[in-house]
Backbone bond lengths (Angstrom), bond angles and torsions (degrees), N, CA, C in turn:
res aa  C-N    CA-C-N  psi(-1)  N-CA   C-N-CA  omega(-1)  CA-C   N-CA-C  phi
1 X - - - 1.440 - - 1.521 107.64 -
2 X 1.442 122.56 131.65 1.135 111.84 176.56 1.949 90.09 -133.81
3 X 1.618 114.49 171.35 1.325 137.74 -169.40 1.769 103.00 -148.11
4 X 1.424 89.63 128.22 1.546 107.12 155.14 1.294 115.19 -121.46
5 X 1.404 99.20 126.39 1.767 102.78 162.61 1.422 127.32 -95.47
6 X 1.044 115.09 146.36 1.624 119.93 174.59 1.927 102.69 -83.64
7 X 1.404 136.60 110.93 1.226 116.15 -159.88 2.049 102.80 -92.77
8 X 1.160 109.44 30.27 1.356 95.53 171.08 1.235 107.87 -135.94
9 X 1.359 112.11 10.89 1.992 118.17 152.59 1.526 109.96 -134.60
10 X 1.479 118.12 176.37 0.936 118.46 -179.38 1.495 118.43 -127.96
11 X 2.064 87.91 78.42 1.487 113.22 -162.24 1.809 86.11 -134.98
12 X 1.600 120.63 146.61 1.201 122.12 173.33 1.253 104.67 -157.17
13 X 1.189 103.02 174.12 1.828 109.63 -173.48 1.461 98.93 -121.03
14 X 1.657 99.34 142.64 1.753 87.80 171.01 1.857 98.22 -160.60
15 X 1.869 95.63 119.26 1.435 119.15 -164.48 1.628 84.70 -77.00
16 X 1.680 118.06 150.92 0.851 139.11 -146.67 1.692 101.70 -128.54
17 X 0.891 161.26 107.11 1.649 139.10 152.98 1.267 128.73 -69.21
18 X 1.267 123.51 133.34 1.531 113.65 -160.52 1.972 113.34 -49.94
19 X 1.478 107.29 137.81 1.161 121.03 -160.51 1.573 117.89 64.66
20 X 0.975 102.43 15.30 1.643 97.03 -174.71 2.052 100.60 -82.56
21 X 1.335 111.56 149.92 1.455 105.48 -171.60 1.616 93.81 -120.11
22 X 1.594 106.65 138.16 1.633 117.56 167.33 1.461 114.64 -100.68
23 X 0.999 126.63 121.29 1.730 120.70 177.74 2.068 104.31 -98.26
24 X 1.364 87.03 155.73 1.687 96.36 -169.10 1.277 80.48 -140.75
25 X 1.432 144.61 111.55 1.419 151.79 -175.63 1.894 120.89 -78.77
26 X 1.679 90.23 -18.77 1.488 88.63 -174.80 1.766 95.07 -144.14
27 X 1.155 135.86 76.03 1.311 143.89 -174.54 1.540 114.94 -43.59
28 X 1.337 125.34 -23.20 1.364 122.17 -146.61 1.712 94.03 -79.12
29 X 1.807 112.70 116.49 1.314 121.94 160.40 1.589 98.37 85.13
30 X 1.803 123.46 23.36 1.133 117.63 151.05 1.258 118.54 -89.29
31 X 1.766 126.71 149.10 1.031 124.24 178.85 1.723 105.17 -117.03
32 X 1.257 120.20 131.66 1.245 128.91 172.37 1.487 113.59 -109.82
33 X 1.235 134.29 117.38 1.143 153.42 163.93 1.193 117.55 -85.80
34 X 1.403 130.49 122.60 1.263 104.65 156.67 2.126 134.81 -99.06
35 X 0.858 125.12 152.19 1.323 101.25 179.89 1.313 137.56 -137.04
36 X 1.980 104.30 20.36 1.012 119.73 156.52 1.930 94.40 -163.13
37 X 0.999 100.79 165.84 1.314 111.98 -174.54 1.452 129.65 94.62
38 X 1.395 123.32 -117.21 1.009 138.36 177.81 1.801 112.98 162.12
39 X 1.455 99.56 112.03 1.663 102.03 179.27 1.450 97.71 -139.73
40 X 2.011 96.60 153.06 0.855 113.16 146.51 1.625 163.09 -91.21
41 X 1.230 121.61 129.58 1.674 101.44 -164.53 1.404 115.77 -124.84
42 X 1.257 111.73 142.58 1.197 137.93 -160.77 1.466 126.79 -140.47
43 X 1.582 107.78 135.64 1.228 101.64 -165.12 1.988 112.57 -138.61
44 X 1.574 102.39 140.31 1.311 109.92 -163.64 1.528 93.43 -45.52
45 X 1.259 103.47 158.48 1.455 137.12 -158.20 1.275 116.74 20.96
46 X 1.553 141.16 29.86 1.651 127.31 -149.71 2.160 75.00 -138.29
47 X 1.803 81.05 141.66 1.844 84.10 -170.41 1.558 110.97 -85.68
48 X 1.505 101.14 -6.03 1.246 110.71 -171.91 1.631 119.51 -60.78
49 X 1.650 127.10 141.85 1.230 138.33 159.15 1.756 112.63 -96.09
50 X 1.189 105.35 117.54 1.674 122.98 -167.09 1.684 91.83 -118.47
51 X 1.271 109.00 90.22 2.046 108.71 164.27 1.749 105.02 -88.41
52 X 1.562 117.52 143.45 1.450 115.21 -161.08 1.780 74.39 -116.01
53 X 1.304 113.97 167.14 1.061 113.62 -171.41 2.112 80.53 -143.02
54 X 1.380 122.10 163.55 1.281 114.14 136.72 1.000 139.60 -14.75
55 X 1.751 139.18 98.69 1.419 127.31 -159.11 1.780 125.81 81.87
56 X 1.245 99.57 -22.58 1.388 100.44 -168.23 1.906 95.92 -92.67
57 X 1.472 112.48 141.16 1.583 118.17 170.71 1.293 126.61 -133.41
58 X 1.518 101.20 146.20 2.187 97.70 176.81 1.515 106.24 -113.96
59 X 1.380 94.34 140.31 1.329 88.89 160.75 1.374 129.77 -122.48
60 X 1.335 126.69 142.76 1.346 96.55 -171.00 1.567 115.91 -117.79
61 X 1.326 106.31 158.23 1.133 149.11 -173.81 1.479 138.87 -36.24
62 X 1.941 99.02 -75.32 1.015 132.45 178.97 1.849 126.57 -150.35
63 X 1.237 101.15 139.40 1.535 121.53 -171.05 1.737 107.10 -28.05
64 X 1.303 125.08 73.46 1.178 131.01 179.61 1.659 106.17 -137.50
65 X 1.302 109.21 138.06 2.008 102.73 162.69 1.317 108.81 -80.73
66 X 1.756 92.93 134.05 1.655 101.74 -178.50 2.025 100.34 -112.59
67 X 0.988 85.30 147.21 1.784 100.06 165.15 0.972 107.76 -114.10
68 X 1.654 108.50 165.25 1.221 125.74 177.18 1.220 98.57 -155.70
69 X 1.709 105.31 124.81 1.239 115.22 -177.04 1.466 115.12 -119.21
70 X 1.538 120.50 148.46 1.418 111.27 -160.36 1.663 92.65 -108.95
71 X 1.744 85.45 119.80 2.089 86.44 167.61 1.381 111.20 -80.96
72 X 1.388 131.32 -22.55 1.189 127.78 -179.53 1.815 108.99 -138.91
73 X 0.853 144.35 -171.46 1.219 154.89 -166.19 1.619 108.17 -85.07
74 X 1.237 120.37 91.58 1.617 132.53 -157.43 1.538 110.05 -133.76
75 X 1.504 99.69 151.52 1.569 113.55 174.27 1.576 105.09 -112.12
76 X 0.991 136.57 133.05 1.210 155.88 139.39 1.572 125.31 -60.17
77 X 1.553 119.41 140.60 1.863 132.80 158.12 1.537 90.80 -106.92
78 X 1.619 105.62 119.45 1.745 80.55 156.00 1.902 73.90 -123.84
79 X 1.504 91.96 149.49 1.731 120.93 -175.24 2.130 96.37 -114.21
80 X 1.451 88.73 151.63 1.498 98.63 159.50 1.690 126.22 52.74
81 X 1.946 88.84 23.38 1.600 88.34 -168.45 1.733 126.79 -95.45
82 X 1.196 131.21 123.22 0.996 135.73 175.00 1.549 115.71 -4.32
83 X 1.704 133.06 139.97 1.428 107.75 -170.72 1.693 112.93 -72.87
84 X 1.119 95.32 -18.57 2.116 102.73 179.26 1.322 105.89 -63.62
85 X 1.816 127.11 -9.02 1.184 130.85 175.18 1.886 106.05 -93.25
86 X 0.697 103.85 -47.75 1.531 116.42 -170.16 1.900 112.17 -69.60
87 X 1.357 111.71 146.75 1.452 102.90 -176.83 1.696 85.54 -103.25
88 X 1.354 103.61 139.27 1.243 118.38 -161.91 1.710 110.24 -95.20
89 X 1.124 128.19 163.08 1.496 112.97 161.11 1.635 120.68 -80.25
90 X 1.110 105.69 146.29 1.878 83.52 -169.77 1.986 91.16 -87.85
91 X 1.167 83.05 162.32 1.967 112.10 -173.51 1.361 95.46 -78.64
92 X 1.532 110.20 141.87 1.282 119.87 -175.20 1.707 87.87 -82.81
93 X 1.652 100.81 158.86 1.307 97.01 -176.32 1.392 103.72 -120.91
94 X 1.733 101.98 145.67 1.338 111.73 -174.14 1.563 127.25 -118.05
95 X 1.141 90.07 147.52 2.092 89.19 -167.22 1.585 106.36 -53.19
96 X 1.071 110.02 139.28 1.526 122.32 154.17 1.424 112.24 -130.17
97 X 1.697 91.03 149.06 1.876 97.33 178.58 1.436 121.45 -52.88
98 X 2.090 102.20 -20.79 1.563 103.92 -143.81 1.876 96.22 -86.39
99 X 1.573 113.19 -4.26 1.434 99.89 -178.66 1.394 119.26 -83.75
100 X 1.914 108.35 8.56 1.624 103.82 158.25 1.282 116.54 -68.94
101 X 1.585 132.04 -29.28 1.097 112.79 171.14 1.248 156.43 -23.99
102 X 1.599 107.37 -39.61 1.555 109.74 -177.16 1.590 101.11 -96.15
103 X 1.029 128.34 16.09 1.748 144.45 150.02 1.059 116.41 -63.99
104 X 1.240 114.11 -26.21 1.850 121.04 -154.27 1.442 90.69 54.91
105 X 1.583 122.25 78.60 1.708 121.59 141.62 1.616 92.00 -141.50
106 X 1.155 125.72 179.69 1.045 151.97 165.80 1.552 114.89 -148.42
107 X 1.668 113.66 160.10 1.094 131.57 -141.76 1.901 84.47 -106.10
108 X 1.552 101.51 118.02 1.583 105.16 167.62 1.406 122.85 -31.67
């Protein structure tokens, strides 16, 4: 599975391998597109079967985890997703005095 993000929305792509499963932990006001393949999506407690075809999109609704499972070898849009959904960029990291501490030094 791989993901691209666009970093000035919070819209990304994410290629799928057949059977491969995507989790979205908090669905409410995600949109999943699909735009090649074919997946399925599914959502905690709802009996419904949702197949995305090329072009076809869900959006969802309400505070439930949705999957998306790939029946065949598929790309995904998921739009508007919570950051616990999204793979984030990691933060450049910056010096602080306080990581002399576990040295036994401290910062003058």
């Amino acid at each position: 599975m791989s993901t691209r993000q666009n970093p000035s929305s919070s819209r990304f792509h994410v290629s799928l391998p057949t059977r491969a499963v995507f989790a979205v932990p908090d669905g409410a006001g995600v949109g999943i597109e699909c735009r090649s393949g074919t997946v399925w999506v599914t959502l905690d407690r709802d009996p419904r079967d949702i197949v995305l075809e090329p072009g076809d999109r869900f959006d969802g609704t309400e505070h439930r985890r949705i999957l998306v499972s790939a029946l065949t070898s598929s790309c995904i849009t998921v739009s508007d997703a919570q950051p616990a959904a999204m793979p984030l960029p990691r933060p450049a990291r910056q010096w602080s005095p306080w990581r002399l501490l576990p040295h036994g030094l401290s910062p003058a």
